[in-house]
ROGU-528214 format. One record per atom (N, C-alpha, C, O, CB): y, x, z; atom name; residue in one letter; residue number from 1. Coordinates in steps of 0.1 Angstrom, whole numbers, always signed. Last residue first. Glycine has a CB too. Layout:
REM ROGU-528214
R      py      px      pz    a   r     k
R       Y       X       Z   CA   A   NUM
...
This chain:
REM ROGU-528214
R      py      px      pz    a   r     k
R    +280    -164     -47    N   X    73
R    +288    -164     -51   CA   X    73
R    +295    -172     -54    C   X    73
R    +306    -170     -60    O   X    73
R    +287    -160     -56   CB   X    73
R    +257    -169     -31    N   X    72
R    +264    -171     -26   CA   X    72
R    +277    -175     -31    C   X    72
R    +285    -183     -26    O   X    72
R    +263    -165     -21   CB   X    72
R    +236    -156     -52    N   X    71
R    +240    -171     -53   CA   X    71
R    +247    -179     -43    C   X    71
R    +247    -191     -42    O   X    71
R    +229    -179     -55   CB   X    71
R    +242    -131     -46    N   X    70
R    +245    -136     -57   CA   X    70
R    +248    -151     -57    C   X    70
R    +258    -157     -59    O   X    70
R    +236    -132     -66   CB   X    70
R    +229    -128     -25    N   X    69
R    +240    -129     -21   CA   X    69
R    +248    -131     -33    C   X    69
R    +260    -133     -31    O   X    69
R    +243    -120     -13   CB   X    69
R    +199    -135     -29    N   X    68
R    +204    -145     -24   CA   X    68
R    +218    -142     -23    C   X    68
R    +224    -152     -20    O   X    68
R    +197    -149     -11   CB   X    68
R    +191    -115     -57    N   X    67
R    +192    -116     -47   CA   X    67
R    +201    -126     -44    C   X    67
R    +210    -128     -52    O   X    67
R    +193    -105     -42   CB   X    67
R    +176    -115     -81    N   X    66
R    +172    -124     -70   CA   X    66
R    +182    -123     -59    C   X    66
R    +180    -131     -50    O   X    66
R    +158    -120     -66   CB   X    66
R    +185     -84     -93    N   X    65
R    +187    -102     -98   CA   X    65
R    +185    -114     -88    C   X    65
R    +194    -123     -87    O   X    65
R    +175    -106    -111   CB   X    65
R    +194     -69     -62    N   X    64
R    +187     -74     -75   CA   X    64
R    +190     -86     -82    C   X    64
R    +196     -96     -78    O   X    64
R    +174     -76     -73   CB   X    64
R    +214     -62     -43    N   X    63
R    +199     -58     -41   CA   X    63
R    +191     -60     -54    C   X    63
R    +181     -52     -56    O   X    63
R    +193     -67     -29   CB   X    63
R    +242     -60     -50    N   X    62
R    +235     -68     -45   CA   X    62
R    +224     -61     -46    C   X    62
R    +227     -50     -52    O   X    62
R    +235     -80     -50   CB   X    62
R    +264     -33     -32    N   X    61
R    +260     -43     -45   CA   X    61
R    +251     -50     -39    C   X    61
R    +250     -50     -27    O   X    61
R    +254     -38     -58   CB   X    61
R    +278     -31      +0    N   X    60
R    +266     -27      -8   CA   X    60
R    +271     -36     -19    C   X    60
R    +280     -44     -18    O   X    60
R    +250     -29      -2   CB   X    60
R    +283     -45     +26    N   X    59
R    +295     -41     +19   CA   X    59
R    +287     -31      +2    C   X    59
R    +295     -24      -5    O   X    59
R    +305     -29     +32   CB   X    59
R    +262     -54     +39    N   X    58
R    +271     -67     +26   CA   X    58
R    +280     -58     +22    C   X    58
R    +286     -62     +12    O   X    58
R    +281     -83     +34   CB   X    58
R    +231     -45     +36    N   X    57
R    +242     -41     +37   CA   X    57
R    +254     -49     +28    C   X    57
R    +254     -51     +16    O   X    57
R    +241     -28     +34   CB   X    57
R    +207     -71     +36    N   X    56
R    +210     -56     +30   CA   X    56
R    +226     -56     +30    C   X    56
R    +233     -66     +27    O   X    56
R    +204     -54     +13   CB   X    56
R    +194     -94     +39    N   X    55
R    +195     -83     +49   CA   X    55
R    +200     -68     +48    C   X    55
R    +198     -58     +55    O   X    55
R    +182     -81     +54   CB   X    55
R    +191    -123     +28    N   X    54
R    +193    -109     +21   CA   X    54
R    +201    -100     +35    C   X    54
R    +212    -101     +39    O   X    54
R    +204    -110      +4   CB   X    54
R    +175    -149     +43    N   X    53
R    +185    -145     +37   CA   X    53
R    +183    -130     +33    C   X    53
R    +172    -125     +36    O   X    53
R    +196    -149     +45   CB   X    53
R    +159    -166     +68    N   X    52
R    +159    -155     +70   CA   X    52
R    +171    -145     +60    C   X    52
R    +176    -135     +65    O   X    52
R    +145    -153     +69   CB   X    52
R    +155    -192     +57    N   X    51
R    +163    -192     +69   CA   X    51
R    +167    -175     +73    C   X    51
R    +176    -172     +81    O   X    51
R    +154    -201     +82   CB   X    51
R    +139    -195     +34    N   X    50
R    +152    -195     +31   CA   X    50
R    +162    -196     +48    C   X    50
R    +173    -200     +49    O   X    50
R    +154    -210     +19   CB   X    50
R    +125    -162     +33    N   X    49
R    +125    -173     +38   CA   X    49
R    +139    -180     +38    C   X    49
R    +150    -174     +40    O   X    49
R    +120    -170     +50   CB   X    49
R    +104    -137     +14    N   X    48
R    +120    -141     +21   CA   X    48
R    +121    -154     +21    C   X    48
R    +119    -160     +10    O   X    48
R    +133    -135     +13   CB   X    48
R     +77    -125     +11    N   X    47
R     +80    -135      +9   CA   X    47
R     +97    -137     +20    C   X    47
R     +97    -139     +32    O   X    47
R     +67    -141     +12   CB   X    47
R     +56    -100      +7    N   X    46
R     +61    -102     +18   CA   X    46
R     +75    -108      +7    C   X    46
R     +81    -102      -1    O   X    46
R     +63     -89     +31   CB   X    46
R     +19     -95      -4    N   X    45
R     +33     -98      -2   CA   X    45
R     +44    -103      +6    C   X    45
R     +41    -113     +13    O   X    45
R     +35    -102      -7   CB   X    45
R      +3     -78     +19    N   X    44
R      +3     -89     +16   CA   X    44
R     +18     -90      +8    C   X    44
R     +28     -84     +13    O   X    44
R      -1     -98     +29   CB   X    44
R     -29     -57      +9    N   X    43
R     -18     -53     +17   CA   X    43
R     -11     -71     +13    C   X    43
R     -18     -78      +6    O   X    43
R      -8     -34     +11   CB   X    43
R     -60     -60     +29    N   X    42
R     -53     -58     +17   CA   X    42
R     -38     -61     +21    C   X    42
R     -35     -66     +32    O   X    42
R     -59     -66      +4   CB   X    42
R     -75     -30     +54    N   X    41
R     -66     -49     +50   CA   X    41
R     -60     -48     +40    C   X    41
R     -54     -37     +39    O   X    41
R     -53     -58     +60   CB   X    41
R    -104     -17     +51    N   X    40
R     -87     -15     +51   CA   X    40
R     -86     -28     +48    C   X    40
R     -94     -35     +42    O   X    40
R     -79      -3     +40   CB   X    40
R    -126      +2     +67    N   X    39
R    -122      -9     +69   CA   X    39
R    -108     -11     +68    C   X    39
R    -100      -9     +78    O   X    39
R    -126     -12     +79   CB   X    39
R    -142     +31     +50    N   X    38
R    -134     +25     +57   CA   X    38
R    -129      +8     +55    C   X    38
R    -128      +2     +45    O   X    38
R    -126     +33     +57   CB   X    38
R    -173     +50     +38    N   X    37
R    -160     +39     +39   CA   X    37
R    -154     +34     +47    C   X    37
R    -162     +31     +56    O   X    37
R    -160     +29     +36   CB   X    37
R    -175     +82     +47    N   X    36
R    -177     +65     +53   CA   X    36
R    -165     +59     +47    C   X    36
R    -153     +60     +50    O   X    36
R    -179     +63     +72   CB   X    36
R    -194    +106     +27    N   X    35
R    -182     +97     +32   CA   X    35
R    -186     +86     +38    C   X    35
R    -196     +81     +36    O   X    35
R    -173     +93     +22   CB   X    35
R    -202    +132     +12    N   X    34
R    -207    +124     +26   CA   X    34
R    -195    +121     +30    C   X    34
R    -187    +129     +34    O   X    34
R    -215    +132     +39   CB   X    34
R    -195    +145      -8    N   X    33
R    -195    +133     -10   CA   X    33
R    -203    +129      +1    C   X    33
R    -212    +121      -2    O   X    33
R    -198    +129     -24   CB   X    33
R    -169    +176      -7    N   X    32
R    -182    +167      -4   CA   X    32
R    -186    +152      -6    C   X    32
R    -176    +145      -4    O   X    32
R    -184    +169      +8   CB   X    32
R    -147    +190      -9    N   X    31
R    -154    +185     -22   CA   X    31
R    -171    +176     -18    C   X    31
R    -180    +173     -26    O   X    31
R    -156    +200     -33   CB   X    31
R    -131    +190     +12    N   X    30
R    -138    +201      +8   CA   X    30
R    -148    +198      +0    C   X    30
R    -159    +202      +3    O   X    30
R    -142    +208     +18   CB   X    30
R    -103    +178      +4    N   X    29
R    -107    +187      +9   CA   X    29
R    -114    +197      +8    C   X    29
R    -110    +208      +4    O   X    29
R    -109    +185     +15   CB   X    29
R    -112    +152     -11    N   X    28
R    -108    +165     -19   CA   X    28
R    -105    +174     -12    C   X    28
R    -102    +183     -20    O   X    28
R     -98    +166     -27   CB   X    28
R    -148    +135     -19    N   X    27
R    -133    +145      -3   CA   X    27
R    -125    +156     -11    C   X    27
R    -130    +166     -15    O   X    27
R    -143    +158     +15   CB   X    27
R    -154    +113     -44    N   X    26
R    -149    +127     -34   CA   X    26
R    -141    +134     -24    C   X    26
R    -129    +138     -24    O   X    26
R    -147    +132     -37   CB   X    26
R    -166     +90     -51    N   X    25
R    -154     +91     -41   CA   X    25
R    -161    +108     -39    C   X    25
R    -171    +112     -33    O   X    25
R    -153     +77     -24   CB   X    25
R    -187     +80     -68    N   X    24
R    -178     +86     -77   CA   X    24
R    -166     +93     -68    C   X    24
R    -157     +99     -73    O   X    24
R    -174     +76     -88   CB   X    24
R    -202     +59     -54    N   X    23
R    -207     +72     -54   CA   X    23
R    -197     +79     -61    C   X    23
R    -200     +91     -57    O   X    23
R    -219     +73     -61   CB   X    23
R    -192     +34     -53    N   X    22
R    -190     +44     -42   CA   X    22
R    -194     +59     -44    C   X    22
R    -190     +69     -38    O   X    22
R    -198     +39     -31   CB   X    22
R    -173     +26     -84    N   X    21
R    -187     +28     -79   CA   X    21
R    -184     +36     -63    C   X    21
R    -174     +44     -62    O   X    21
R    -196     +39     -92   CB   X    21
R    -143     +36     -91    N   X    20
R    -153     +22     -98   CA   X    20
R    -169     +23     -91    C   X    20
R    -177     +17     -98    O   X    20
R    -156     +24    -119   CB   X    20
R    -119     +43     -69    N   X    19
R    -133     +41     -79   CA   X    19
R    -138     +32     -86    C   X    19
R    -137     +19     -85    O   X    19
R    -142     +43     -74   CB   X    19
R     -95     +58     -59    N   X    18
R     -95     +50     -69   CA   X    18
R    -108     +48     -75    C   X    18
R    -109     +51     -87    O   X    18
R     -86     +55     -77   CB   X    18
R     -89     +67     -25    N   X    17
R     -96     +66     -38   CA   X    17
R    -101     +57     -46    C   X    17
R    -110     +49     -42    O   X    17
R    -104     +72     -38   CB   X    17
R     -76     +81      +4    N   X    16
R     -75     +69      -2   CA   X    16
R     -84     +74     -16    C   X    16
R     -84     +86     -17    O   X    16
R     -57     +64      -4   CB   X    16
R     -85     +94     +34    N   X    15
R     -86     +97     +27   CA   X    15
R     -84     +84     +12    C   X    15
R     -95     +78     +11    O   X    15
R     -94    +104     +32   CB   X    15
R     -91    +120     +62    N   X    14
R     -91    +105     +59   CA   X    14
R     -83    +106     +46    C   X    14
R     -75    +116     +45    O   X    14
R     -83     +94     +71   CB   X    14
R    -113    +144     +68    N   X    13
R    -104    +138     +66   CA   X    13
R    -102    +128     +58    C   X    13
R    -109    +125     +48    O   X    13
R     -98    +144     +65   CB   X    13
R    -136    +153     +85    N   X    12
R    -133    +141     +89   CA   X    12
R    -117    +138     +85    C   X    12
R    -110    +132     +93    O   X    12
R    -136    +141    +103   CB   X    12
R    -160    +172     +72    N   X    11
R    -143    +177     +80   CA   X    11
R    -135    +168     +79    C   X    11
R    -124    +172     +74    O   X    11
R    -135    +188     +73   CB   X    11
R    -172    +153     +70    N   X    10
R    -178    +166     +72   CA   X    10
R    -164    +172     +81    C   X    10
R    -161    +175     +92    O   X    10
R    -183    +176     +55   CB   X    10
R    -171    +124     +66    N   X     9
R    -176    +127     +75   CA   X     9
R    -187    +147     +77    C   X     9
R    -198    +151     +81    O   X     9
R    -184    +113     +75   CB   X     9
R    -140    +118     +56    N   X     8
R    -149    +124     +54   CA   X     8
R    -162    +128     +67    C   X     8
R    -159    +136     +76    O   X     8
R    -142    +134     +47   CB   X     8
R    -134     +82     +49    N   X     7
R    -133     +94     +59   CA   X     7
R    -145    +103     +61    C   X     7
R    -156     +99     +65    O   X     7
R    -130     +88     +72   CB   X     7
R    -110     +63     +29    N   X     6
R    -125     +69     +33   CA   X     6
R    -123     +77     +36    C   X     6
R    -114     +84     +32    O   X     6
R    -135     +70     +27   CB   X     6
R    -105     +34     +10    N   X     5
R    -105     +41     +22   CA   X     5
R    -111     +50     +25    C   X     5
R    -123     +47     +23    O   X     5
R    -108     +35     +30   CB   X     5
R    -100     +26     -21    N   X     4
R    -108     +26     -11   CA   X     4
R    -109     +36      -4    C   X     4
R    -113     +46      -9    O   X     4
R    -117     +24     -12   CB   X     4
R     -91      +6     -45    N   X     3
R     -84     +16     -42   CA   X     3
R     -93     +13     -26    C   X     3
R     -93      +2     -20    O   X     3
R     -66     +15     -44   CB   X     3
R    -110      -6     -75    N   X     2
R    -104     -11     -68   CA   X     2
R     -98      +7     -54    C   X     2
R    -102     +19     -56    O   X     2
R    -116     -27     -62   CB   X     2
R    -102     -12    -112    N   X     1
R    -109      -5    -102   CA   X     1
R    -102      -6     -88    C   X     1
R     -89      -7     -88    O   X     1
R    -110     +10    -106   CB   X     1
């Protein structure tokens, strides 16, 4: 089910929901189903570059299995 935007158009608050159908979105405000969908960008993964490296505090552990300051080691 996909996750969708939406702004109540009674007491115009904005608003995220999990549906399977448009009709099933409720304002949980004030429980009305006069809504406008909204126009949302899907979000993107964000990809570390081998010129860009691990940006996390060097006096720290490492960040994760992945992380580039391991294979500094």
């Amino acid at each position: 089910m996909p996750i969708y935007e939406y702004s109540c158009r009674k007491c115009e608050h904005v608003f995220e929901a999990l549906v399977d159908d448009d009709n099933s979105a409720v304002c949980p405000e004030c429980a009305t189903k006069d809504l406008e969908r909204l126009l949302s960008l899907p979000g993107r993964p964000v990809v570390a570059s081998a010129t860009n490296g691990c940006k996390a505090d060097p006096s720290m552990p490492p960040c994760g299995s992945m992380c580039r300051r391991l294979a500094a080691q």
